[in-house]
C-alpha positions in Angstrom: 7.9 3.7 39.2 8.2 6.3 36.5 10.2 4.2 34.5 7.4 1.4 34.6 4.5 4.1 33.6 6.5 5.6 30.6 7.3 2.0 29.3 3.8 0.9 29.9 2.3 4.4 28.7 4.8 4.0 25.0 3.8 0.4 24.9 0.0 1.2 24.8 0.6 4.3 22.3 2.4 2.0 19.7 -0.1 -1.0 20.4 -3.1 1.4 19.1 -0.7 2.8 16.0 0.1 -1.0 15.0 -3.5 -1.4 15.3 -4.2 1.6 12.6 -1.9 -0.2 9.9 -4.1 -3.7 10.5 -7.5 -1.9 10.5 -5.8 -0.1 7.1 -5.3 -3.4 5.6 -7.9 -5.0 6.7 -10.7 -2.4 5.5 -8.6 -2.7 1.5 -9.3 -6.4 1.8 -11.4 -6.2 -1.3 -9.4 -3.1 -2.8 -8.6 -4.5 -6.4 -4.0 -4.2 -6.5 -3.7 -3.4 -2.8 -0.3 -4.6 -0.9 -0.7 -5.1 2.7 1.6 -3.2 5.1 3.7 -4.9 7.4 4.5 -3.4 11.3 6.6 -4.2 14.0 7.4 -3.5 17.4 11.1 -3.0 19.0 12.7 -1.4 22.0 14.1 2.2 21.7 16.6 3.5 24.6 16.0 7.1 25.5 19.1 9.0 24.8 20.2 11.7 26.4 22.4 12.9 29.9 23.9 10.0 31.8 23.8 6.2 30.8 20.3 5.2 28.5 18.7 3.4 31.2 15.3 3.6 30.1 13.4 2.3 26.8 10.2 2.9 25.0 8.2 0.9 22.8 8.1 2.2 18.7 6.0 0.2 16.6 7.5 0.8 13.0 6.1 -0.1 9.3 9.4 -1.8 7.7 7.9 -2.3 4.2 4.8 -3.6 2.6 3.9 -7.1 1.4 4.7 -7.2 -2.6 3.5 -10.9 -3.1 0.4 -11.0 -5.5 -2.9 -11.2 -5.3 -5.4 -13.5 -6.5 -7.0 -12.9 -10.2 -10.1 -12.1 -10.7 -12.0 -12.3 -14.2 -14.1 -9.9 -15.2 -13.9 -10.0 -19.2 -14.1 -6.4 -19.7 -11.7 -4.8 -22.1 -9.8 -2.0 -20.2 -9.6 -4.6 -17.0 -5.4 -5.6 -17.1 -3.5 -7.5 -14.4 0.1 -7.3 -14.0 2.2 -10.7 -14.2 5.1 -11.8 -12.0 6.9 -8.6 -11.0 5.4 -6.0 -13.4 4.1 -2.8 -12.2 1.7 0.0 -14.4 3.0 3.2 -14.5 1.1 6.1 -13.7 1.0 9.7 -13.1 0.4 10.8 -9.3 -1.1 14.1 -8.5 2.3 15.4 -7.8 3.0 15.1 -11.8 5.7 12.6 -10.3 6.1 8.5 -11.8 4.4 5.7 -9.4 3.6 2.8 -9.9 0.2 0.5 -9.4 -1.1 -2.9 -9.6 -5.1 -1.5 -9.8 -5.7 -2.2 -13.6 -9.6 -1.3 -13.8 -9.4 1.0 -16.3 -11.3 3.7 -17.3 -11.5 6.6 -20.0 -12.3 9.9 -19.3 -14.2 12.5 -21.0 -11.2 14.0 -22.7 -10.2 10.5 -24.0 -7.0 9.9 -21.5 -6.3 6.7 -19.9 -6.6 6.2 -16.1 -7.0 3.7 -13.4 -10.2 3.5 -11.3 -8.9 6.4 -8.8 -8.0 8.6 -11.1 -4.2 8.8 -12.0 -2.9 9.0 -15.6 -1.7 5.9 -17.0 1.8 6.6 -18.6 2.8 5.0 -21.9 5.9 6.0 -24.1 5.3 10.0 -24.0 3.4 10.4 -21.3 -0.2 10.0 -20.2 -2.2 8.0 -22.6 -4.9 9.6 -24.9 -7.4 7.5 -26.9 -9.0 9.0 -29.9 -13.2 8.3 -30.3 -13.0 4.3 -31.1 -16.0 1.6 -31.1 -13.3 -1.1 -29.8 -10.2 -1.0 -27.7 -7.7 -3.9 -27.2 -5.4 -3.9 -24.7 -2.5 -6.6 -25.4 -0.4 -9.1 -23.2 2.7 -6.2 -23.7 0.6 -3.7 -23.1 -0.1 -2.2 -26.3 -3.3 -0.7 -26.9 -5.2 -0.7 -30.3 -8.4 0.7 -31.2 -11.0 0.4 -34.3 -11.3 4.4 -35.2 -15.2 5.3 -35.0 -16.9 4.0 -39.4 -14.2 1.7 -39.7 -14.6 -1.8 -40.6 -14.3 -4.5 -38.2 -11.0 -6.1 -39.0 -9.0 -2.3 -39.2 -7.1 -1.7 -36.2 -4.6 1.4 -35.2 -1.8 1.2 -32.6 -2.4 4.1 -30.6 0.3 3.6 -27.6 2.0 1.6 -25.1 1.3 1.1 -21.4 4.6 1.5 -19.5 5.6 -1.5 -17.6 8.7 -1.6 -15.1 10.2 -4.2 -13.3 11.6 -2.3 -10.3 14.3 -3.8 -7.8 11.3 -4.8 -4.9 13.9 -4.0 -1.9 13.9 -0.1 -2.6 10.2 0.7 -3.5 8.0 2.0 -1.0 4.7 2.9 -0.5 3.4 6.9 -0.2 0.3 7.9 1.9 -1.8 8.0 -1.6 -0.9 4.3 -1.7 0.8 4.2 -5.0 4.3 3.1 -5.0 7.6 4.6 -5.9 11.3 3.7 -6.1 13.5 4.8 -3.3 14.9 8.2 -4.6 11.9 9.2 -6.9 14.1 7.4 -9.5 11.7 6.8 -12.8 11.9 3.5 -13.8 13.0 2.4 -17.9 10.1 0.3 -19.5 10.9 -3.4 -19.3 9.3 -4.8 -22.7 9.3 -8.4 -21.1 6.8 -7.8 -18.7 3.0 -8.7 -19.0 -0.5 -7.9 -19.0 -3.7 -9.9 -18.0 -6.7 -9.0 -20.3 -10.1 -9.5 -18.6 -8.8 -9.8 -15.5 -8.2 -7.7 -12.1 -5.5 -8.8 -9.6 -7.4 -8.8 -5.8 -5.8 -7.2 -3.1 -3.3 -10.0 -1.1 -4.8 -9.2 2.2 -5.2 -12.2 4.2 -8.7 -11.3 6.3 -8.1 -14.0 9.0 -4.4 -13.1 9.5 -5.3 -9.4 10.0 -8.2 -10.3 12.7 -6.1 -12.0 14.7 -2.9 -9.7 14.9 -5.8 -7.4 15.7 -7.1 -9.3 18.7 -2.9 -9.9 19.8 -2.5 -6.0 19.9 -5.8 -5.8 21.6 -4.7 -7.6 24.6 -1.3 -6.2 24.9 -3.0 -2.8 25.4 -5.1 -4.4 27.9 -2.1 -5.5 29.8 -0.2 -1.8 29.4 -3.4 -0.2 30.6 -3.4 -2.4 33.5 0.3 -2.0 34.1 -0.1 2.1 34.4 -3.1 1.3 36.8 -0.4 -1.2 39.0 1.8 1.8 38.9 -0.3 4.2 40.2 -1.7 2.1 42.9 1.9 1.2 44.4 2.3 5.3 44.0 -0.8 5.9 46.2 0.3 3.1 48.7 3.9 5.0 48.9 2.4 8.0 49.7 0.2 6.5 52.1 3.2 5.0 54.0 5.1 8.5 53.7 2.1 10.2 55.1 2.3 7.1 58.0 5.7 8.0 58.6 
């Protein structure tokens, strides 16, 4: 009977952690570049003396979901989306090279380039810094021009590049801040044959329905563990009841 609570007792532990990376997903439905995480569930025998006679449950996240998302047009001039399999490169907090899919744009007070949570958008020398301008283009290869502040309309300076890479998809993973880096930490050369979306914002490729319903799945499997532990515990109480008898 022990064998039956401790499968039952890992099965319902890894039911509610599967649950976490749906609820995850689900709640960046509507997060502009997000990439859904996949999970799965397997058997793991318990090693140790004798012959592995007994297994647990282990609910694992084998990789994320790097298909793309849907576009969305906004118009505004520091909104990019990434075509095909282009990535933006960006500074993480670490001072470390990830790379994102969030092109909502912003710049801060000191003039550098970043994405909408923050991070540093790289170009050819590092993060990107924009002098004063009155109007900032952002083309298909990433390069940005800007009118300097007096100028006349039809003067335009280069200042930079945004760094786009076109990683191999089977060794990038996803960290905890939810950028995404290359197996290794290996920093990626710029691909100059990848491309931008102007005006637009790539949605998050979350399918709402899909994640709902896995939810519901795991939410009866737990039902059932929970009501396997309580079996187990009733045929325990009816053995010691027969002991005591005997």
């Amino acid at each position: 009977m022990d064998k039956s609570l401790f499968i039952a007792m890992s099965g319902a532990s890894q039911n509610m952690l599967a649950q976490r990376a749906h609820a995850n997903n689900l709640a960046n439905v509507t997060t502009t570049g997000f990439r859904r995480d996949f999970e799965q569930a397997r058997s793991m025998p318990v090693f140790g003396d004798g012959l592995a006679t007994r297994a647990y449950a282990m609910t694992e996240r084998p990789g994320t979901d790097l298909s793309s998302g849907t576009l969305i047009e906004t118009g505004r001039e520091l909104d990019v989306a990434a075509e095909g399999n282009a990535w933006i490169a960006v500074q993480a907090p670490d001072g470390s090279e990830a790379y994102t899919r969030a092109g909502s744009l912003n710049i801060d007070a000191f003039g550098i380039l970043r994405t909408n949570t923050g991070m540093p958008v790289l170009g050819n020398g590092g993060p990107i810094a924009i002098p004063p301008a009155d109007k900032i283009e952002i083309g298909v290869d990433g390069t940005i021009s800007f009118r300097a502040l007096g100028e006349a309309p039809n003067v335009l300076a280069e200042v930079d590049r945004i760094k786009l890479v076109n990683p191999d998809p089977t060794q990038m993973r996803k960290g905890e801040d939810g950028l995404m880096r290359v197996q290794g930490q290996a920093e990626q050369p710029a691909d100059g044959a990848m491309r931008l979306v102007t005006g637009f914002l790539e949605g998050s490729n979350v399918n709402a329905v899909e994640e709902m319903t896995s939810m519901l799945s795991l939410a009866r499997q737990f039902e059932l563990q929970v009501k396997m532990m309580r079996t187990v515990e009733e045929n325990a109480q009816a053995t010691d009841r027969i002991l005591q008898v005997s």
